[in-house]
N, C-alpha and C positions, 0 to 999 in steps of 0.2 A: 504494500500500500504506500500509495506516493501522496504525502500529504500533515500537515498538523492536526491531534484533536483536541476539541473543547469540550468539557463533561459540566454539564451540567444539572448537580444534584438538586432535585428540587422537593418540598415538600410530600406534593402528590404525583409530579410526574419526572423521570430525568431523563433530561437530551444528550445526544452523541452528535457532535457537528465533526464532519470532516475539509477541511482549509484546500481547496483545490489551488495549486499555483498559476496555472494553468488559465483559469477564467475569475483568479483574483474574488472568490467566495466561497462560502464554506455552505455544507451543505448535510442534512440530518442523515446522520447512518441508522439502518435499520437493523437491530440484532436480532437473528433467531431465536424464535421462540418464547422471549423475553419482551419483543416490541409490541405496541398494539396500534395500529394506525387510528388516527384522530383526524377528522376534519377540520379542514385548516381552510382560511380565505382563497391559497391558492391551491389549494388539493389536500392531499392526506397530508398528513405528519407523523412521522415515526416516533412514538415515545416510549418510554420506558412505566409503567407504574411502580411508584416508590414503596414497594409491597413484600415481602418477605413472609414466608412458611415454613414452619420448622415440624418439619413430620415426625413421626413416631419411629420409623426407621433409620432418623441420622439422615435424610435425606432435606436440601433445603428448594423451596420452589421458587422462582422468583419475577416480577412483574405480572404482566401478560399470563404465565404458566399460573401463577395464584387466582386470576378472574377465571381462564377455564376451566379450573379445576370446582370453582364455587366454593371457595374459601376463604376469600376475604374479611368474611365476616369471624375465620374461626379465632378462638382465644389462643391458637398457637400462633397466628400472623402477628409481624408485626408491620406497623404504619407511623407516619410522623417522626422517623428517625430524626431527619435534619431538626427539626422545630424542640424536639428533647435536648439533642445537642448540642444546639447552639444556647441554649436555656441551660443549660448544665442541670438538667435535671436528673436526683438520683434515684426515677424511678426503675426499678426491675419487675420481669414479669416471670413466674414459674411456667416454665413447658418441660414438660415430661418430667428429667429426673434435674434438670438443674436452672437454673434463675440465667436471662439475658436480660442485660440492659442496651437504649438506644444507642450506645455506643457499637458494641458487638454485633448488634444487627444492622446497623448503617456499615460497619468493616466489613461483615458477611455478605451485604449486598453489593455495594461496591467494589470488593475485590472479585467477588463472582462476574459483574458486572464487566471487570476490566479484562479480567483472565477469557472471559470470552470475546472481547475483543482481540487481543491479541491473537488466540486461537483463528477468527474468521476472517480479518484481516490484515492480520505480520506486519505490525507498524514496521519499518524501517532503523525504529531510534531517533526520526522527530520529536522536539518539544510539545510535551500536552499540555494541555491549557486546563485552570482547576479555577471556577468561579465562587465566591466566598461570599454573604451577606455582608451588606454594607459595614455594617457595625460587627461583625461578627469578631471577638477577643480572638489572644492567640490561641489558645486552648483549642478553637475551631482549626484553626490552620493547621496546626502539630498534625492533628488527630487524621485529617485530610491528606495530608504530607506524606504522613505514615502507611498509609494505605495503599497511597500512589508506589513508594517504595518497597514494600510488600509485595506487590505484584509484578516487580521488574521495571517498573517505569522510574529510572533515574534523573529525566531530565522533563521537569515539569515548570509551570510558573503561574502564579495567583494570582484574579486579578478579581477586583471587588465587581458584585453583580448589576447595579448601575451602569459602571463604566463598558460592564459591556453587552450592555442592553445599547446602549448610546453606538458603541461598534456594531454592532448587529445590525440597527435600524441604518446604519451608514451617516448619520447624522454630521453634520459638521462641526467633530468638536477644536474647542480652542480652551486655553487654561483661561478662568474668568467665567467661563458658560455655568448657567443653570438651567437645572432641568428638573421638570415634574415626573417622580416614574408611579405610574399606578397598578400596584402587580393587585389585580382579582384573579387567585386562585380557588383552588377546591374550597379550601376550611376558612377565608377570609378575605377581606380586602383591604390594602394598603394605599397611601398615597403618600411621595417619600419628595421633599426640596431638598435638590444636591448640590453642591457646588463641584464643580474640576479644579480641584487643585493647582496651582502653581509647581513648576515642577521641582522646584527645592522642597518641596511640602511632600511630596509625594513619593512612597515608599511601600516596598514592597507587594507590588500588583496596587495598591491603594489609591486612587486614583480620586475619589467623590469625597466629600463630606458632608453630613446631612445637617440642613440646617433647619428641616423641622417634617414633623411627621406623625401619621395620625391615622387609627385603623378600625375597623367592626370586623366582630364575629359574623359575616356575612359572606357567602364561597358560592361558590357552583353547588356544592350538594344542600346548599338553601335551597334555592330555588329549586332544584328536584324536589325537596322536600312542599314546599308551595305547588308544585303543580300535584303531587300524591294526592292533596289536601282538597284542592279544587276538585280532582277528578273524583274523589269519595263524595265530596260533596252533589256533586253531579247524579252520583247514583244512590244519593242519599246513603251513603254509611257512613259508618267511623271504623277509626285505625285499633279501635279497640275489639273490635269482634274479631271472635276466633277466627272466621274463617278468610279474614283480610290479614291476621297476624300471619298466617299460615303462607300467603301470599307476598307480605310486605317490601319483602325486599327482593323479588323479583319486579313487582311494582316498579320500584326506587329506580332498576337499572332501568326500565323502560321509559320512565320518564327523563333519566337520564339523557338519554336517546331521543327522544323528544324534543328537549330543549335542544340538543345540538345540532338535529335535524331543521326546527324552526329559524335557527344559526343562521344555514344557509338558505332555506326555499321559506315559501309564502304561506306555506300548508301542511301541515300533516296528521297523521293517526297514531293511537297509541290502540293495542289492541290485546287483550290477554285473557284467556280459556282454560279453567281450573276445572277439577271435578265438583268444586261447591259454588260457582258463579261463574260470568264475563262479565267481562269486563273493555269498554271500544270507549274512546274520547279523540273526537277531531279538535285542532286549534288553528284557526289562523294568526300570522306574523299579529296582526293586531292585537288579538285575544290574547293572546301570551305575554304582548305588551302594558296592554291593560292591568293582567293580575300582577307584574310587576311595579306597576303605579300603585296600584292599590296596596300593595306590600311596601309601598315608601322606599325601595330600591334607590330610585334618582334622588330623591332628598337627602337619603342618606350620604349616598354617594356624594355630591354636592355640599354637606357637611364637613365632609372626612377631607377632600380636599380644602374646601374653607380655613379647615384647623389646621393644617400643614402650610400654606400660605400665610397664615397667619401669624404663625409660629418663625416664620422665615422672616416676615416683615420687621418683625422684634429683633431682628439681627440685621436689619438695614437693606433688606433686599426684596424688592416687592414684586408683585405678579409681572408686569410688564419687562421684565430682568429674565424671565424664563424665554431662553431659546428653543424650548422644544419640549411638547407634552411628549413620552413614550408609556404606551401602554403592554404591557406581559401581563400572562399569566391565560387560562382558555376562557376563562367568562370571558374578558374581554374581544371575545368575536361575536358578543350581542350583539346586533348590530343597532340597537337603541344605545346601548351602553357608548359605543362609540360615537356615535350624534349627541350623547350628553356634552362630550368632552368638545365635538366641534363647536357647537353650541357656544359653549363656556369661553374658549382661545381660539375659536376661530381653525376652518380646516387646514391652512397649510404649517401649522404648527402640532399638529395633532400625526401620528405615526402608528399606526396598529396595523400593519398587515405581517408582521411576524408575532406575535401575539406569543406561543410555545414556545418557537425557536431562536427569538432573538438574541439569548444569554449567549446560548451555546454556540449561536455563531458567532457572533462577537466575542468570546473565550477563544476560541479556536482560531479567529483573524490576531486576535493579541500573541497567542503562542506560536504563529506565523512570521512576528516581529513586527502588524500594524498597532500603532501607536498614538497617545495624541503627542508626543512629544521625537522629533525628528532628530535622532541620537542612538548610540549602542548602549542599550540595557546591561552586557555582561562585560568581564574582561575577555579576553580571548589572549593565551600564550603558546609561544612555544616551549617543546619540552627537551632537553640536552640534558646530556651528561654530566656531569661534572670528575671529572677522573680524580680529583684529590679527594673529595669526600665519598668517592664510590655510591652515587646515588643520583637518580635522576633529581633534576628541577627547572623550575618553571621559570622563564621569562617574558613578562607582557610585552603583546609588540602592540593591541588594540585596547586600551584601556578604557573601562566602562562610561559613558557619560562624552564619549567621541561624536561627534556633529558628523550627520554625513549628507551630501556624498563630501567627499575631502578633496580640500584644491590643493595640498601637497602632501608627499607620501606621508602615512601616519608611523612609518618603519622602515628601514634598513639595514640589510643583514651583509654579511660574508660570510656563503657556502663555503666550507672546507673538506676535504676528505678524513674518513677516519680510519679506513684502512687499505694496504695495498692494493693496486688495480681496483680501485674502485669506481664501477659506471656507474651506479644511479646515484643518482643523492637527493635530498628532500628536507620537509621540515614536517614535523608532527605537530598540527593545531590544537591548541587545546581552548572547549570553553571553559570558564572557573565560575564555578557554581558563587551564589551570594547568599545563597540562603541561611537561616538563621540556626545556630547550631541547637540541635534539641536536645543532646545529651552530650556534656565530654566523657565521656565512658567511649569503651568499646564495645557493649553490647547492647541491647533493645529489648523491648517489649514488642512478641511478635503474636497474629492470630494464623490459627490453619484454619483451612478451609471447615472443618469442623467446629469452631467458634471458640475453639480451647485456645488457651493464653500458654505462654513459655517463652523462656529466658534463651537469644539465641544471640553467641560470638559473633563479632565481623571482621573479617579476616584485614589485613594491610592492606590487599586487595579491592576488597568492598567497601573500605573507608577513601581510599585512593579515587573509586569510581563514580563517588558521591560527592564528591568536590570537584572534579573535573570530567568533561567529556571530551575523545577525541574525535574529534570532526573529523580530519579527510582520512580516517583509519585504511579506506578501503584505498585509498591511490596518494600515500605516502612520500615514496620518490618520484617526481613527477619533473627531476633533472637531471639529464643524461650527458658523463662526461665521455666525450671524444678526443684525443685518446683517452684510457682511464686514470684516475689519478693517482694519487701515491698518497701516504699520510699525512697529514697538517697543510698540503695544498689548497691554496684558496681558487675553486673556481670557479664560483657564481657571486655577481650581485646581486643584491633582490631588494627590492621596492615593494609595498603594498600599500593600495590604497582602496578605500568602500565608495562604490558608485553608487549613483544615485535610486538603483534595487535595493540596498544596503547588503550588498555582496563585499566581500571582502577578495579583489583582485592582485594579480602580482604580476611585475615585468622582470625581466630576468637577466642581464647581460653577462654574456662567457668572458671571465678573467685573461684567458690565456688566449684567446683570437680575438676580443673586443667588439664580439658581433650581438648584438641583441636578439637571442631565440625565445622570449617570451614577453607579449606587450599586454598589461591590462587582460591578460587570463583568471576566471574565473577558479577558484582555490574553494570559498564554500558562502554558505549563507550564514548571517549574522540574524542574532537576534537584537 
């Protein structure tokens, strides 16, 4: 697989963006088995349900595999990882013979989750992209980190879920911008004032700061829950008769399916045949809009932004300071919900047609190296010998916080030989990780795929691997001397400079003929 990805864990549902270089966007990978396609403005969308099963067998389900199976409702599933964990909550649940908490089961899903990427599509050793809540502490991060590294994926990078809702939408950002992001998901709605950082301020993926924010217990499975309501009432029952209990949450997903249906067309039915009743209710787009008036929907909503705006103002920054509404999360493919917001700021400030996937792609365009800020994110070295100390080490030749493209070389080397007769010669790239050290120890806190905990060594190797990566591993010596050279012979210049891709190029001229065989050759991509 040729490409970067962006994973985006979400409450209710998680995305898998793949970063095409090719046509410069990213795009929702589908995972078997695990996916469930959702309708989306411009077609399906591949999501993941944020849903985990832990069967009796040692056996775990996960997304997609837990709604076929009709278990989502069981007391062994769990749901809400992210929202426990970022809340550091110490709740545990008993299944079977031993207690998991949201922690263990967001690692169990997630690592399940990645391992099966890898498995269906063999990253390459691209950068992934990991999107984090705005405000979310480091304790979120570690735990995310660790998980990434648990599964093989050494080379990842964090970037707060704002900023890349903001890449996704393709918006235009600049340090200064604010922006309203209104994520209505399954269990709630938010509406969050950001600021873009300055880029001295901004650190580690952290890119937003909220300047004020404000939410209801109000999601998508309300509304399901509203139309269950209506359509009893329609046939005069209540959700308290047996033989509707019996039924209820077959109901739920129907109406589910209803509203998402109403999403997109003007019309539809909901239709359902038990042995103790039917059950048939038509809606048109209006009807459906109506019992969301009357359910105070848009007031609320109108509310909740009110007090986020408001909140913002107290900090000297008022509505007309907003660059851009974005709207995530899948309520917001109502298509009334989003006329609110036109309504409110007007349509060419208003963006909801990625609605699901805009995190994940814009994580997945950040891990590609798009950016708001036009600079190198890492250091990048080379790695040599050193014969007195008997040990490799590192020398920056691109040092992090580099402006590109670069109007004169950012390095110069002198290729030497190191041993007799020797034709190729090269130089080993390396990126140098930044990340924040989570333990000085040599060992870790690791989980197996079984959810069991244990204490596991990291070799000099693995610590080695974690701090740096080498780039052009696969085409190393990539200078060839004619004749061969001898030891301590100097026979390459080298120049590198990052064009305007934010490639990192090299020119190369022969010491010993003074002929120039390499001009602005492509070496590797930077992030």
């Amino acid at each position: 697989m040729n490409g970067y990805l962006g994973i985006d864990f979400g409450t209710s549902n998680t995305v898998i963006a793949l970063w095409n270089p090719d046509t410069s966007e990213a795009i929702p990978l589908k995972i078997s088995e695990y996916s469930s396609m959702v309708p989306g403005i411009h077609g399906e969308v591949p999501v993941i349900p944020s849903l985990i099963h832990y069967a009796e067998d040692q056996r775990i389900w996960i997304g997609q595999q837990v709604l076929l199976r009709g278990i989502a409702d069981s007391p062994h599933t769990f749901r809400w990882m992210k929202r426990y964990i970022s809340h550091r909550s110490p709740m545990r649940i008993r299944i079977h013979d031993r207690e998991i908490t949201p922690y263990q089961a967001g690692a169990d899903f997630l690592k399940t989750v990645l391992l099966s990427i890898i498995n269906e599509y063999e990253p390459r050793g691209e950068e992934v992209g990991l999107s984090v809540p705005v405000e979310s502490f480091e304790h979120y991060e570690n735990w995310l980190a660790s998980i990434a590294e648990n599964a093989g994926i050494n080379r990842f990078r964090l970037i707060d879920e704002p900023s890349a809702a903001a890449l996704g939408y393709g918006a235009h950002i600049q340090p200064g911008n604010i922006y309203l992001i209104f994520d209505f998901g399954g269990g709630t709605f938010h509406a969050s004032v950001v600021l873009i950082e300055d880029e001295d301020r901004a650190h580690h993926g952290r890119r937003c700061r909220v300047l004020g924010k404000a939410g209801r217990d109000i999601g998508g499975a309300t509304i399901d829950q509203w139309l269950f309501q209506d359509i009893l009432k329609r046939h005069k029952l209540d959700d308290w008769n047996d033989e509707i209990r019996q039924i209820s949450t077959i109901l739920l997903n129907k109406c589910q399916v209803l509203k998402e249906t109403l999403s997109i067309d003007n019309a539809a039915r909901l239709e359902l045949t038990s042995p103790e009743l039917s059950i048939s209710a038509s809606y048109t787009r209006e009807q459906f809009e109506n019992l969301l008036e009357n359910q105070d929907l848009f007031t609320e909503i109108n509310r909740t932004v009110r007090e986020a705006l408001n909140k913002a103002l107290e900090r000297g920054f008022s509505e007309d300071n907003l660059q851009a509404v974005l709207l995530v999360g899948g309520s917001c493919q109502i298509p009334c919900v989003q006329r609110v917001f036109r309504q409110l700021f007007g349509k060419d400030r208003v963006f909801y047609h990625h609605p699901l996937d805009a995190v994940a792609r814009g994580t997945a365009a950040f891990a590609a190296g798009v950016d708001f800020y036009d600079h190198i994110q890492h250091d990048y070295a080379i790695r040599y010998l050193n014969t007195r100390a008997g040990k490799y080490e590192f020398r920056v030749i691109v040092p992090k916080g580099t402006p590109y493209p670069t109007k004169t070389p950012v390095s110069r080397l002198t290729i030497k030989a190191t041993h007799p007769g020797q034709k190729y010669l090269g130089i080993a790239i390396f990126e140098m990780s930044d990340m924040k050290t989570r333990s000085s120890s040599n060992f870790e806190l690791v989980f197996d795929m079984d959810g069991s905990a244990r204490i596991a060594n990291l070799t000099p190797f693995e610590l080695e691997q974690r701090s740096s990566f080498w780039m052009n591993q696969q085409n190393p010596t990539f200078l060839v001397a004619d004749p061969p050279a001898e030891p301590g012979e100097p026979c390459f210049e080298v120049e590198f400079n990052i064009d305007s891709n934010k490639r990192l190029v090299i020119s190369a001229r022969d010491l010993r003929t003074g002929q120039m065989i390499l001009k602005d050759a492509l070496v590797v991509r930077l992030s």
